[in-house]
C-alpha positions, 0 to 999 in steps of 0.5 A, a space after each residue: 500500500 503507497 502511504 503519503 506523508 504530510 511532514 510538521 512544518 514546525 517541531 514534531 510533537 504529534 503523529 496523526 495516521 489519517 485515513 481514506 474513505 472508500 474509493 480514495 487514496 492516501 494522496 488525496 488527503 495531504 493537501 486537505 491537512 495542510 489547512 488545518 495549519 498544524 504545524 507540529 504534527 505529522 500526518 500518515 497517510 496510507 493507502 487502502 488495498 483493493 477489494 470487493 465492496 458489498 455496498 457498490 455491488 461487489 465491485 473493487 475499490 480501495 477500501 479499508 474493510 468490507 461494507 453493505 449498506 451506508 446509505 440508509 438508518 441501517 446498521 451496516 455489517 461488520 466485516 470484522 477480519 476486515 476491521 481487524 487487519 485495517 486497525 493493525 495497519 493503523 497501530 504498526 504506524 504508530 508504534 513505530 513513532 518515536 517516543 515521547 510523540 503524541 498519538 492520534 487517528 483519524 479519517 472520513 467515512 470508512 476511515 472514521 469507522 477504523 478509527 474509532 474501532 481502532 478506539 475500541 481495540 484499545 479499550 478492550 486490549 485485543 482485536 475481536 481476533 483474540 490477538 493482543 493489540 499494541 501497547 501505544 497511547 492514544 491522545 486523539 481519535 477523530 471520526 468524520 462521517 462515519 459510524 461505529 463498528 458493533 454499534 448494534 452489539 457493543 455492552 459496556 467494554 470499559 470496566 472502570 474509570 482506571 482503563 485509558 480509553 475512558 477518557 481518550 478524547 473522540 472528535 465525532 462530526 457529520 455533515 447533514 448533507 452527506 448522501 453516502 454515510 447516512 448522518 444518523 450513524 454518527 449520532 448512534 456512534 456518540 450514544 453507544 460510545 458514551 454509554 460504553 464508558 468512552 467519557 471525552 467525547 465532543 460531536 457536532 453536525 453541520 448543515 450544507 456539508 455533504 461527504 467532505 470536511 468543511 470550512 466550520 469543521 476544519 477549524 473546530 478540529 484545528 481548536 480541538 487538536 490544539 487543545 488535547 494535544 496541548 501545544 
């Protein structure tokens, strides 16, 4: 998988692996960082490998995972071998940071749906594969026009205030105009998260965004990130 990178144009205090929706590439997303104007971190980019997509016919996209249905209030099928193997790529990215940076995930769409299952795989300590995920520390996950993985069978994952990912800080957003990712799925994904144990949530929606990052939202993230990631 080609993987873009957007280097910190100041001191490298953050790395944030960025991810795709489907159909994209990694490329196409540098470009859209950049105007957050977030000098001190950096921005991974990776590509998702082809595969076919339920939801578009069984046709080949780039695609993070498996998926059947976005479109509508239905709770889409999770493609969890697909969910697990994607958040692998997303902590081997991590965990080869240098240490002392800060941590985070993020992405549109399917990406956002990684991101925040990659959240989950963190609060339980383990891929839904019974293989132990890595020992990193996230500081950020964001989540944009996206949806929650296991929305409809998660039961509380986080037994005490004591586990980290109680208080990760989650950026959830969606544009009500968005014709791909019905924007209820973000709705869901805060309430099955908060009454999951997840404590630092911050959700907004915004009117006449459609399946892209707006001008409102990027500047909430610039603020957002600003703040947890304390620079």
């Amino acid at each position: 998988m080609a993987t873009a990178v957007l280097a910190p144009t100041g001191e490298h205090k953050a790395t944030i692996v960025w991810l795709h929706c489907c159909g994209e590439t990694g490329g196409s997303w540098p470009s859209i960082l950049e105007q957050l104007n977030l000098p001190n971190i950096k921005w991974i980019c990776p590509t998702a490998p082809r595969r076919p997509v339920t939801a578009y016919g069984g046709r080949s996209f780039r695609s993070w995972f498996d998926v059947d249905c976005l479109s509508t209030e239905d709770t889409p099928r999770d493609d969890l071998d697909g969910l697990d193997a994607s958040a692998a790529v997303v902590a081997n990215l991590l965990s080869s940071e240098p240490p002392g940076i800060k941590l985070g995930v993020g992405g549109l769409g399917m990406g956002a749906a990684v991101a925040l299952y990659s959240a989950i795989c963190l609060a339980r300590r383990r891929y839904n594969n019974a293989a132990a995920y890595p020992n990193i520390r996230l500081t950020a996950v964001l989540a944009l026009n996206g949806w929650l993985p296991q929305a409809s069978t998660m039961s509380s994952i986080i037994p005490s205030s004591r586990n980290p990912a109680a208080h990760l800080p989650i950026f959830l957003a969606h544009g009500l105009s968005d014709e791909i990712v019905y924007p209820s799925h973000s709705h869901t994904a805060c309430h099955v998260l908060t009454s999951s144990g997840f404590q630092n949530i911050a959700f907004d929606t915004y009117g006449w965004v459609g399946h892209f990052l707006g001008a409102d939202e990027r500047e909430d993230i610039r603020n957002w990130l600003n703040a947890v990631m304390q620079f």
